[in-house]
DRENTORKOL-3810 file (N, C-alpha, C; in nm, 4 decimals):
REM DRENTORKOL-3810
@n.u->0.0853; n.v->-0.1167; n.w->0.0000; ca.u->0.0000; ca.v->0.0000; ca.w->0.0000; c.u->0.0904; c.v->0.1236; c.w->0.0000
@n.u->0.0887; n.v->0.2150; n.w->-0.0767; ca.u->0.1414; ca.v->0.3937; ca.w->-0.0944; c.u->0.0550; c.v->0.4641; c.w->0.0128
@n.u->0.1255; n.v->0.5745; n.w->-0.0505; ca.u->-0.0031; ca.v->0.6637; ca.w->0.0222; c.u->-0.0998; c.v->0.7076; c.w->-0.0368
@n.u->-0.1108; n.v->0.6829; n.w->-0.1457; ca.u->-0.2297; ca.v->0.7221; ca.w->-0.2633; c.u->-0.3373; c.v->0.6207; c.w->-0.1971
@n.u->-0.3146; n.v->0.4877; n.w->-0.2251; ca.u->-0.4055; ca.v->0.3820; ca.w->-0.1712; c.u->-0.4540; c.v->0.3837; c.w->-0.0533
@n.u->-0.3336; n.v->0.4354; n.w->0.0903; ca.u->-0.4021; ca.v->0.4627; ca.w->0.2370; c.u->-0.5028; c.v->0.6151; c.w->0.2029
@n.u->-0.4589; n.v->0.6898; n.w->0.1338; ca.u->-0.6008; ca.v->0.8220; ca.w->0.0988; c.u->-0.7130; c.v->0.7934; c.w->0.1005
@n.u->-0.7188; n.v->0.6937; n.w->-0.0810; ca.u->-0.8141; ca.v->0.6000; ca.w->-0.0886; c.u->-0.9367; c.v->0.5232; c.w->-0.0006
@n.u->-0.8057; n.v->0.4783; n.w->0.0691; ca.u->-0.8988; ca.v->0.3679; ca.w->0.2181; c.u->-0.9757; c.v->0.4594; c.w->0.2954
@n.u->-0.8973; n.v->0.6017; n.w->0.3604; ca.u->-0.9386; ca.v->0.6851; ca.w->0.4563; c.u->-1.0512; c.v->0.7587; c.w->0.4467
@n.u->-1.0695; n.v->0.7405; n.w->0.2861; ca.u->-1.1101; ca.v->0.8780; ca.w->0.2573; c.u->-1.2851; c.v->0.7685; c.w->0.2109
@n.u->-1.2232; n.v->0.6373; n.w->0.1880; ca.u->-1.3399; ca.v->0.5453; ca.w->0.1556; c.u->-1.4550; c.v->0.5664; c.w->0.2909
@n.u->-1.3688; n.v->0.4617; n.w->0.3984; ca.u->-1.4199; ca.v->0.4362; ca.w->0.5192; c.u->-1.4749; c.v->0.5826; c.w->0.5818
@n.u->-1.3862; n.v->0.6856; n.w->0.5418; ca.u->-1.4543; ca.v->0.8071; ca.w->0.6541; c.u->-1.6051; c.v->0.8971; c.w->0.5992
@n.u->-1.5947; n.v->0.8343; n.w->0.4529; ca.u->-1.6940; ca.v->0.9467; ca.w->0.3825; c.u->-1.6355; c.v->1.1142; c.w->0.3782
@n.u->-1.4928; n.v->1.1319; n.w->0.3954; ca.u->-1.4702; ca.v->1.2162; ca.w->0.3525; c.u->-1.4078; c.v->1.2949; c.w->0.2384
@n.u->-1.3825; n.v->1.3957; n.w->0.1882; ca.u->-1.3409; ca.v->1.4251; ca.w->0.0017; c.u->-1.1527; c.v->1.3210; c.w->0.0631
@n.u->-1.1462; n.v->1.3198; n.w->-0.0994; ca.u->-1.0150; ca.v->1.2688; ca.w->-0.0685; c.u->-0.9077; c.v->1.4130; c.w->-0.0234
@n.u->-0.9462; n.v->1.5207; n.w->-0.0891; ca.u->-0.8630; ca.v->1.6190; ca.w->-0.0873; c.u->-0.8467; c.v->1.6271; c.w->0.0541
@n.u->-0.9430; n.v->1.6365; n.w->0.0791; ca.u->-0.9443; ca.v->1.6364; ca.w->0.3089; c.u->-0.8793; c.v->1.5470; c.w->0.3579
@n.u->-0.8683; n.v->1.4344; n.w->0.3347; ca.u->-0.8002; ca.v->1.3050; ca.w->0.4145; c.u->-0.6472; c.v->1.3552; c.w->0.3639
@n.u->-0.6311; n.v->1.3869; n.w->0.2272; ca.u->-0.5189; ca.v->1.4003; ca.w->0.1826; c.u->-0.4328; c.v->1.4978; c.w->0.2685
@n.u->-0.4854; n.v->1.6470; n.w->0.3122; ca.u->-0.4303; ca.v->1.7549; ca.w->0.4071; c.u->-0.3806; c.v->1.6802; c.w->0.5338
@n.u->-0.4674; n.v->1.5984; n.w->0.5497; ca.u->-0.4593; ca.v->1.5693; ca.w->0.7289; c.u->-0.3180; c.v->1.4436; c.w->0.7106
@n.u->-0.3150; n.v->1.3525; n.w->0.6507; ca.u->-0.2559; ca.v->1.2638; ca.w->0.6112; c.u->-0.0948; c.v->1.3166; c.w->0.6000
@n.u->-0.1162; n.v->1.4068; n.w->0.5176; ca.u->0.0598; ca.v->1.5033; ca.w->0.4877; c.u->0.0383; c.v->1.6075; c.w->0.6349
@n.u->-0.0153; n.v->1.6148; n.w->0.7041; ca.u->-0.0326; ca.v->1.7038; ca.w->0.8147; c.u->0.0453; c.v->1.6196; c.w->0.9218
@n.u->-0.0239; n.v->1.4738; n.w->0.9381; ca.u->0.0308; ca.v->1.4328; ca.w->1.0540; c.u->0.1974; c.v->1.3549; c.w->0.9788
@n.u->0.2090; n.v->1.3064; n.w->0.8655; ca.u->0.3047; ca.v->1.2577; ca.w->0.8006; c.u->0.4181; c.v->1.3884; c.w->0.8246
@n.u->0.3795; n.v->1.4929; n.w->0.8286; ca.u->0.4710; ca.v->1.6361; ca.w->0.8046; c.u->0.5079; c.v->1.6657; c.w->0.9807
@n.u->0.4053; n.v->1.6675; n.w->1.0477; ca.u->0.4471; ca.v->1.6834; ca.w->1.1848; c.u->0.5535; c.v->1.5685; c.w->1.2307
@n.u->0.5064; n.v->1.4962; n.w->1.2227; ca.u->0.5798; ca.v->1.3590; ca.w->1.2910; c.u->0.7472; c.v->1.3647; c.w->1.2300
@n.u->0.7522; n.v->1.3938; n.w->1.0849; ca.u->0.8987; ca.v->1.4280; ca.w->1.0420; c.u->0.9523; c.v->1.5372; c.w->1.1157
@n.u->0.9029; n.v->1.6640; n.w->1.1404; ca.u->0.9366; ca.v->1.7768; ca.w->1.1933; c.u->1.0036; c.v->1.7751; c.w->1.3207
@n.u->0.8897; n.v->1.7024; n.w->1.3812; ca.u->0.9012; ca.v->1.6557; ca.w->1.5499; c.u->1.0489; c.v->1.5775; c.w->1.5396
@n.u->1.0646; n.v->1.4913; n.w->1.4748; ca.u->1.1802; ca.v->1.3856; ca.w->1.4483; c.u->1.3178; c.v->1.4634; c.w->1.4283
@n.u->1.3047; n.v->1.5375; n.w->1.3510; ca.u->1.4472; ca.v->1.6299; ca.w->1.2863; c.u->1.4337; c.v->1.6978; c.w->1.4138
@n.u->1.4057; n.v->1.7556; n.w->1.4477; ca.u->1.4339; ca.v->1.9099; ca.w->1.5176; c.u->1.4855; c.v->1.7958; c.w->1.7369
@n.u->1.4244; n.v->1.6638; n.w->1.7471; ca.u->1.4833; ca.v->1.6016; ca.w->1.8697; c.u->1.5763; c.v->1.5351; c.w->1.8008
@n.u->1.6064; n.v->1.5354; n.w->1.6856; ca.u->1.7825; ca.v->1.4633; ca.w->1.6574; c.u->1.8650; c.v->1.5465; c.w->1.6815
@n.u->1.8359; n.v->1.6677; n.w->1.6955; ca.u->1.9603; ca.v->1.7481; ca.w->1.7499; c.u->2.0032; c.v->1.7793; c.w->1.8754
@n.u->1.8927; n.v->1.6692; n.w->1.9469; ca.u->1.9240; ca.v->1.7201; ca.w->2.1245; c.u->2.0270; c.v->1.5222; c.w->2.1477
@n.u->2.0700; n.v->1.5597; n.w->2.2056; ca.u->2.1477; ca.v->1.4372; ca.w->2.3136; c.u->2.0273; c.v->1.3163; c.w->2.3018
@n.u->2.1172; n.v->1.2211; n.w->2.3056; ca.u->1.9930; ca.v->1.0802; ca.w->2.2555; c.u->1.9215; c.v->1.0596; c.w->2.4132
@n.u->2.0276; n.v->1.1376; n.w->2.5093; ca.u->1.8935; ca.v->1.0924; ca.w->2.6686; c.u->1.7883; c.v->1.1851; c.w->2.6726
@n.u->1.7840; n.v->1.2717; n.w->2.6235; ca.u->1.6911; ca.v->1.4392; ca.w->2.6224; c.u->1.5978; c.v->1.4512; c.w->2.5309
@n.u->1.5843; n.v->1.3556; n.w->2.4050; ca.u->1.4961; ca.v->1.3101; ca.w->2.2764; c.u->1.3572; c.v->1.2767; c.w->2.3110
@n.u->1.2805; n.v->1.3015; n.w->2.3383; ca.u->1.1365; ca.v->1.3135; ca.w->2.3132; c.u->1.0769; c.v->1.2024; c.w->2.2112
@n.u->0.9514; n.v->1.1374; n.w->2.2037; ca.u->0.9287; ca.v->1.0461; ca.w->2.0862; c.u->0.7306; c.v->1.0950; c.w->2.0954
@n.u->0.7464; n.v->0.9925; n.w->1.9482; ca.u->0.5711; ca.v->1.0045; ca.w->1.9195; c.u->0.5909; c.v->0.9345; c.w->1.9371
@n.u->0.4372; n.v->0.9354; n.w->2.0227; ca.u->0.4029; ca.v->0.7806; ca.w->2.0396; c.u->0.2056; c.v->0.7961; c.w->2.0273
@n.u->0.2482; n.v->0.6699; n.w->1.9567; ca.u->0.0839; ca.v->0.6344; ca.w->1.9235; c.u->0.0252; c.v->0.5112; c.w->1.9628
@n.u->-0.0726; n.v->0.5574; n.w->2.1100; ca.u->-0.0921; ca.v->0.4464; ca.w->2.1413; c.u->-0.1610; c.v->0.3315; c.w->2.0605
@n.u->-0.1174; n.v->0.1884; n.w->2.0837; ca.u->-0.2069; ca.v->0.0792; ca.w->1.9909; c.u->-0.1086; c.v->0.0456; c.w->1.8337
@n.u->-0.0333; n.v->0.1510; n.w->1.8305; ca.u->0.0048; ca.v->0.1576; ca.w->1.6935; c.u->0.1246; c.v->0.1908; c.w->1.7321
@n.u->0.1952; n.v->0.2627; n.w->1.7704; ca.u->0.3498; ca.v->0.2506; ca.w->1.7759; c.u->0.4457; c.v->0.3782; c.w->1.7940
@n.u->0.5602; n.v->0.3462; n.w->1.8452; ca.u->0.6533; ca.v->0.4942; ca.w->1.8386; c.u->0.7442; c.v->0.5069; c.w->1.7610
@n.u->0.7491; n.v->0.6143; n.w->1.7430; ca.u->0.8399; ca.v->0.7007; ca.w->1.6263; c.u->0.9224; c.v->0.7343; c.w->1.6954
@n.u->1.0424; n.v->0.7357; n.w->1.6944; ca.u->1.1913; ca.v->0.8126; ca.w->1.7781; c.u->1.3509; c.v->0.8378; c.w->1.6441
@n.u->1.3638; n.v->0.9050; n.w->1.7490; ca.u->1.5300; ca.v->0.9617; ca.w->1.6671; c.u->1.6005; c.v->0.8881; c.w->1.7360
@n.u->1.7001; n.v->0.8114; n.w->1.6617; ca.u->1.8336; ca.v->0.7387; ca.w->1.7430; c.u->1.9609; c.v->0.7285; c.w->1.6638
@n.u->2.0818; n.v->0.6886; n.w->1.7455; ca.u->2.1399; ca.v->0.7202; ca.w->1.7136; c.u->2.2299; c.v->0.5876; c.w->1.6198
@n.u->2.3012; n.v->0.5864; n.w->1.4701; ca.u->2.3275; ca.v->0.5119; ca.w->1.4742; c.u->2.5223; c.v->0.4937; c.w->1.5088
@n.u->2.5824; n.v->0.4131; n.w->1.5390; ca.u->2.7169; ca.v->0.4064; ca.w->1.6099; c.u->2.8125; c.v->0.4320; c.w->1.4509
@n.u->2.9753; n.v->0.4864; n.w->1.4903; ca.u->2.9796; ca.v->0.4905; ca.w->1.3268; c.u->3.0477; c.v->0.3250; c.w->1.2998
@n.u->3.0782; n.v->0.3266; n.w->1.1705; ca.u->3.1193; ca.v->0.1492; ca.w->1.1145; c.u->3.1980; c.v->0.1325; c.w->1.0555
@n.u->3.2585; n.v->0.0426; n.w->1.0006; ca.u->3.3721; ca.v->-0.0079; ca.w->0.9043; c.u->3.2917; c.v->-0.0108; c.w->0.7729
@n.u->3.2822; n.v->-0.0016; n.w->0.6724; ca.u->3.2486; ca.v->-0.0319; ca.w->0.5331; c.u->3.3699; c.v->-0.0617; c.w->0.4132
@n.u->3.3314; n.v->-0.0455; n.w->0.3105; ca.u->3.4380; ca.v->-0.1055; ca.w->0.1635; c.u->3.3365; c.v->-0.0319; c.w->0.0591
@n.u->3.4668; n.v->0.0575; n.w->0.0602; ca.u->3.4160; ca.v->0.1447; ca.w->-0.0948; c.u->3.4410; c.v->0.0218; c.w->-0.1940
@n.u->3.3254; n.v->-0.0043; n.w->-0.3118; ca.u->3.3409; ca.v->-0.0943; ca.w->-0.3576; c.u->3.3888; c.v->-0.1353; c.w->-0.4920
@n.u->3.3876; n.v->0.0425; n.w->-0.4982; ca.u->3.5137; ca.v->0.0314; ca.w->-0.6264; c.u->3.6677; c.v->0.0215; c.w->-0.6671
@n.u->3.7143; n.v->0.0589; n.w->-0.5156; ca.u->3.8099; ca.v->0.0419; ca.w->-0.4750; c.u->3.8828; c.v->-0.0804; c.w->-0.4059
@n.u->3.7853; n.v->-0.0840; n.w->-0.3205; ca.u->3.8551; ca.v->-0.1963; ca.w->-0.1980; c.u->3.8647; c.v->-0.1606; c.w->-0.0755
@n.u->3.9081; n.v->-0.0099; n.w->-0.1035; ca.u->3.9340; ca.v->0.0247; ca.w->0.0607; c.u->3.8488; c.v->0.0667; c.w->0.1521
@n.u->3.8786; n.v->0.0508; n.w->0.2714; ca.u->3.8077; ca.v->0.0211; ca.w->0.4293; c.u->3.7756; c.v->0.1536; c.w->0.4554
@n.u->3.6753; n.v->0.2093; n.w->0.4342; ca.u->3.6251; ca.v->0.3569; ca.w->0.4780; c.u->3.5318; c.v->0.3209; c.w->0.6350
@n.u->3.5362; n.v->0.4335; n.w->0.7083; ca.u->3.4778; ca.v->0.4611; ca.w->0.8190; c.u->3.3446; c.v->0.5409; c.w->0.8053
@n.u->3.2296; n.v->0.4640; n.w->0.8233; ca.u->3.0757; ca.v->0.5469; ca.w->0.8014; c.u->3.0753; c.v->0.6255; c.w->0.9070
@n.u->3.0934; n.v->0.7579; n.w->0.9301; ca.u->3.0305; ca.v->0.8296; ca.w->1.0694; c.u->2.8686; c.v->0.8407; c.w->1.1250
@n.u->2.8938; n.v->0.8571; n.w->1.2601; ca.u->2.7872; ca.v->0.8215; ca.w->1.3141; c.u->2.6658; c.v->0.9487; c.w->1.2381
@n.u->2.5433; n.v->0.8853; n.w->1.2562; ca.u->2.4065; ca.v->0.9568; ca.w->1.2405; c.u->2.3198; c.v->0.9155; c.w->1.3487
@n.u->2.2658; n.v->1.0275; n.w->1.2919; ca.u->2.0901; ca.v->1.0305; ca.w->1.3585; c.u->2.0262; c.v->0.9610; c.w->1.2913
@n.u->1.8855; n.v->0.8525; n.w->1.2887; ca.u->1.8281; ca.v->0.8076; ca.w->1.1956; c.u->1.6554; c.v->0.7818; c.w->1.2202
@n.u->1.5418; n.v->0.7751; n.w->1.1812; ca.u->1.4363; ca.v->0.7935; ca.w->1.2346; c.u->1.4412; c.v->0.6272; c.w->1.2592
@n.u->1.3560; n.v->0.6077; n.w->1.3913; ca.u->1.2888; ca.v->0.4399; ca.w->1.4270; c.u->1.1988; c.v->0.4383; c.w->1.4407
@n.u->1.1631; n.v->0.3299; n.w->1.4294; ca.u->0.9653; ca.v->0.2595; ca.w->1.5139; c.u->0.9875; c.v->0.1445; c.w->1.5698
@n.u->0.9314; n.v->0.1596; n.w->1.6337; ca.u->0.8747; ca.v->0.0466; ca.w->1.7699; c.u->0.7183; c.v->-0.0176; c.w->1.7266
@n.u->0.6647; n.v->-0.1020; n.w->1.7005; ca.u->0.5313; ca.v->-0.1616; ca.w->1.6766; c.u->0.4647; c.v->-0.1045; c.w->1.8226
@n.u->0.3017; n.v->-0.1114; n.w->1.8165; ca.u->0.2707; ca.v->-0.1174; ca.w->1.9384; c.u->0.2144; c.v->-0.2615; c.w->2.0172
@n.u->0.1927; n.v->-0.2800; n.w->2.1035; ca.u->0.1185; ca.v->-0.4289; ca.w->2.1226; c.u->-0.0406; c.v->-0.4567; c.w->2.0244
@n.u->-0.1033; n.v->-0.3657; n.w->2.0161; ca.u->-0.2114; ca.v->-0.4007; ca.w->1.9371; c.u->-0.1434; c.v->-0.4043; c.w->1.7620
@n.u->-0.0820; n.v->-0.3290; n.w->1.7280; ca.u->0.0159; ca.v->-0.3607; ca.w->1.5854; c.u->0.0255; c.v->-0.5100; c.w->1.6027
@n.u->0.1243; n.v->-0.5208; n.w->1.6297; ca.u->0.1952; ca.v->-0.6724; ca.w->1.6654; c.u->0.0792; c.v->-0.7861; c.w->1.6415
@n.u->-0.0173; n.v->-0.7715; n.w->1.7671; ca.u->-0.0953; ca.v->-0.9016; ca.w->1.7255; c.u->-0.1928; c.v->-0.8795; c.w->1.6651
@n.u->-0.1880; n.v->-0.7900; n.w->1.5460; ca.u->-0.3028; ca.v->-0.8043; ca.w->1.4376; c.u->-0.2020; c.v->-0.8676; c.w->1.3604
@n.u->-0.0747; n.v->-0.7798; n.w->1.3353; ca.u->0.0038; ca.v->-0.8678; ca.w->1.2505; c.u->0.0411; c.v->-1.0335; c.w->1.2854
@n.u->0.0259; n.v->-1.0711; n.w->1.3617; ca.u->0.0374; ca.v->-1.2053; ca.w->1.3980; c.u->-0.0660; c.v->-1.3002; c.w->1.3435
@n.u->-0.1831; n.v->-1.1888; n.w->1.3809; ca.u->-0.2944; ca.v->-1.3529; ca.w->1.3665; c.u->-0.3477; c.v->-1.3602; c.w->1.4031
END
């Protein structure tokens, strides 16, 4: 499923225009990025998260840096560390996806 198709669904089930589901959809899709960038710049203990109950959290973390192989070369480059967005399932996620 895109996001054209979750519109679709939202906009099926709610009886509302698609153009409307569409605002709210890039509304909360746009917040939740915003929220994300702007706590990657604080200290990973001081980071703040969405969280949606039933459905899951969104957080900034950090990733450690690594060894890699440029692969046109051969040689052993060092990836530096980042920030990167995560999710966590929630317990009701989980066991729909289960079964």
């Amino acid at each position: 499923m895109n996001k054209a198709d979750l519109i679709d669904k939202v906009a099926e089930k709610s009886g509302l225009a698609k153009k409307d589901v569409r605002a709210v959809v890039d509304g909360v899709f746009n917040n939740i990025a915003e929220f994300l960038a702007s706590e990657a710049k604080k200290k990973q203990d001081k980071r703040k998260k969405v969280q949606i109950i039933g459905f899951g959290t969104f957080f900034a973390r950090d990733r450690a840096p690594r060894k890699g192989v440029n692969p046109q070369t051969g040689a052993e480059i060092t990836i530096p560390k980042k920030v990167v967005p995560g999710f966590k399932p929630g317990k009701n996620l989980k066991e729909r996806v289960e079964g």
